[in-house]
C-alpha positions in Angstrom: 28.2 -7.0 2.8 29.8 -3.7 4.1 28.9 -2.3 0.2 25.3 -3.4 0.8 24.9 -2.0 4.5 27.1 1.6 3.9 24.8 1.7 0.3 21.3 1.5 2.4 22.8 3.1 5.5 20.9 6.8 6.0 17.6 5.1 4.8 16.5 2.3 6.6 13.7 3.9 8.4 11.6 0.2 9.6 14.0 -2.9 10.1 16.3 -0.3 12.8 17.2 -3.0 15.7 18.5 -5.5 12.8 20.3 -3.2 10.7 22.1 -1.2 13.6 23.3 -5.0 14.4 24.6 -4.9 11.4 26.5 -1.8 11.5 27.9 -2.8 14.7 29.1 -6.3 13.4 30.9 -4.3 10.4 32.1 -1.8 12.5 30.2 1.1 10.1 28.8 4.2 12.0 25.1 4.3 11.6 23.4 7.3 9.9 19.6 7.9 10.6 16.9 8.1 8.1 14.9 11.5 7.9 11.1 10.1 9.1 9.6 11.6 6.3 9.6 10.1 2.9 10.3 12.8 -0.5 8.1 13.6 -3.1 8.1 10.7 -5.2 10.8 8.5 -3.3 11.0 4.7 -4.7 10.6 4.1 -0.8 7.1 3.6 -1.1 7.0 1.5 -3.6 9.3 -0.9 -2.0 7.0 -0.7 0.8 4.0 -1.3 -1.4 5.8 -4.7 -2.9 6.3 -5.9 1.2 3.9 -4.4 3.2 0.9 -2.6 1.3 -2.2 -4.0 -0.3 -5.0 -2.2 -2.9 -8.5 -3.2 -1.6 -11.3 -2.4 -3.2 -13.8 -0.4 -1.0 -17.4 -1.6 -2.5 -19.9 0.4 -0.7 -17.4 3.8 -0.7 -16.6 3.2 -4.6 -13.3 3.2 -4.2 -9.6 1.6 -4.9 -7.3 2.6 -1.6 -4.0 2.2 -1.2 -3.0 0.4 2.5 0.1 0.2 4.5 0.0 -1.8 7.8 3.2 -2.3 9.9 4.3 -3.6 13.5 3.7 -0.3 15.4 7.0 0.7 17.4 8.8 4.0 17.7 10.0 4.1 14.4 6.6 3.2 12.6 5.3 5.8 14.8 7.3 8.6 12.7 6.8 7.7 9.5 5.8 10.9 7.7 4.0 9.7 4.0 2.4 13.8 3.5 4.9 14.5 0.9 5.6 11.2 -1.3 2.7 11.5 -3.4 1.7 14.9 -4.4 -1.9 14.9 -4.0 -2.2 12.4 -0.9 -2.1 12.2 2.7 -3.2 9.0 4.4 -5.1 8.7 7.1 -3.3 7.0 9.5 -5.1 3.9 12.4 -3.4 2.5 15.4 -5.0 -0.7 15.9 -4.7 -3.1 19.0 -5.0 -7.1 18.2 -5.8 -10.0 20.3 -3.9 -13.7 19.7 -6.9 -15.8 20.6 -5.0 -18.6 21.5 -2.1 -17.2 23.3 -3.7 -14.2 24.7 -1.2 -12.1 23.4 -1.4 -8.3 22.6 -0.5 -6.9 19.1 0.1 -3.2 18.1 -0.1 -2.2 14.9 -0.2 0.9 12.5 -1.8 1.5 9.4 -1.5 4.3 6.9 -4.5 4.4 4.5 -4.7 6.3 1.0 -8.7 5.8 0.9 -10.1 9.0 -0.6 -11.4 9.8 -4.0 -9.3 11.9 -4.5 -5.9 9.9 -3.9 -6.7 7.6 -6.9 -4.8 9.1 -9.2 -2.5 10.6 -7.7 -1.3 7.0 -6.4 -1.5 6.0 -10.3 0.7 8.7 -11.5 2.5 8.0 -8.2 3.1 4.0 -9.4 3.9 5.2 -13.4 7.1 6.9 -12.0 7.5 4.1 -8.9 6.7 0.8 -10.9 6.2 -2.3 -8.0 7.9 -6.0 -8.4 4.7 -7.4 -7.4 3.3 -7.7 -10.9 -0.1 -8.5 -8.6 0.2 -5.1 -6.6 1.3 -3.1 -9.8 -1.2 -4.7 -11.9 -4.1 -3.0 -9.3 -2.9 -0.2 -8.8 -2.6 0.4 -12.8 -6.0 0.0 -13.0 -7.0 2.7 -10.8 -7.1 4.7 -14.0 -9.8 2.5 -16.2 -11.7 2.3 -12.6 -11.9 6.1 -12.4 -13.9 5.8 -16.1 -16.2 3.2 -14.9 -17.1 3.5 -11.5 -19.8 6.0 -12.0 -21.9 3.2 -13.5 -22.0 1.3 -10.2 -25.5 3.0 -9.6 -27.0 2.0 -13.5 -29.6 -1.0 -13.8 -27.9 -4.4 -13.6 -29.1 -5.1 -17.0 -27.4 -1.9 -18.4 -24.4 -2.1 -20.9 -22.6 0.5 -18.3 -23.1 -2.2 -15.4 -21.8 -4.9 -17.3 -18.9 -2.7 -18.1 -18.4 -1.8 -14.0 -19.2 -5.8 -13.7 -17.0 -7.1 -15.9 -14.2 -4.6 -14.6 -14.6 -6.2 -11.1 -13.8 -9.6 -12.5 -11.1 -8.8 -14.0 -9.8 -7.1 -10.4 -10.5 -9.9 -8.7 -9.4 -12.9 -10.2 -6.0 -11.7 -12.1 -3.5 -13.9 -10.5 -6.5 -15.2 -8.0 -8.0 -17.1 -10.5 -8.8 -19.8 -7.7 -10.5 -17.8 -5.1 -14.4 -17.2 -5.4 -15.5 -13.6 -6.2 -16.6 -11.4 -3.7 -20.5 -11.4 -3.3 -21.5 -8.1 -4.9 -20.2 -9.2 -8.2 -23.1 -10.8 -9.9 
């Protein structure tokens, strides 16, 4: 355990309160992570397999890249400008309501959602492959998206839609193969 902890030690940046428990219990002096995340560090990736999710924007055209954590002082400094040349997410503080319990959540949420950030998160992926073979599998097809999604606008009945069509589909329902298809896929 004390390989593990002095291996990861200097760049836990999320899980702090648990892992400095840990350092404590193996008497090991705890480095600090630098907030912001290199050019091209596997970090995000990790945080891709656990925390992110690619959602398909519909009306903006769009495949983005999300990251949503518990917001707390150490969420708050999280600095993603540098990890992926190219992209800068936006980033959302969000405040959400347990219905049943009344109880207040805080959250944070960095968002890769322009245009312009598709590929770069593609080439970003090719170098930083994810373990979910669900979250790599969208994100790899950022690429055959960027070919397609000018067709969005052709007549239904074109070959080009049934190309942007059938591409949906396939988006949709790999590893989902039981859950219905969003409406705007005809």
């Amino acid at each position: 355990m004390s390989r593990f902890v002095n291996m990861i030690n200097g760049h836990i940046r999320i899980k702090i309160p648990g892992f400095l428990d840990a350092c404590k219990f193996l008497n090991i002096a705890y480095i600090p992570a630098s907030p912001i995340i290199p050019k091209n560090s596997a970090y995000l990736a990790g945080l891709i397999d656990t925390d992110g999710s690619f959602v398909f924007n519909y009306p903006n055209n769009r495949i983005e890249l999300m990251l949503e954590f518990k917001q707390n002082v150490h969420t708050l400094d999280l600095d993603f400008s540098q990890v992926i040349e190219g992209a800068v997410p936006a980033v959302y503080k969000f405040i959400k309501k347990n219905q049943t319990a009344d109880k207040i959540f805080y959250s944070i949420r960095f968002s890769f959602s322009c245009v312009s950030h598709m590929l770069p998160i593609y080439q970003y992926l090719k170098i930083n492959r994810c373990y979910s073979e669900f979250k790599f599998f969208r994100g790899m097809q950022i690429i055959k998206f960027l070919q397609l999604r000018q067709f969005k606008t052709f007549p239904l009945d074109s070959a080009e839609f049934k190309l942007y069509n059938d591409f949906l589909i396939k988006f949709f329902s790999y590893l989902n193969e039981n859950k219905p298809l969003p409406k705007f896929i005809r």
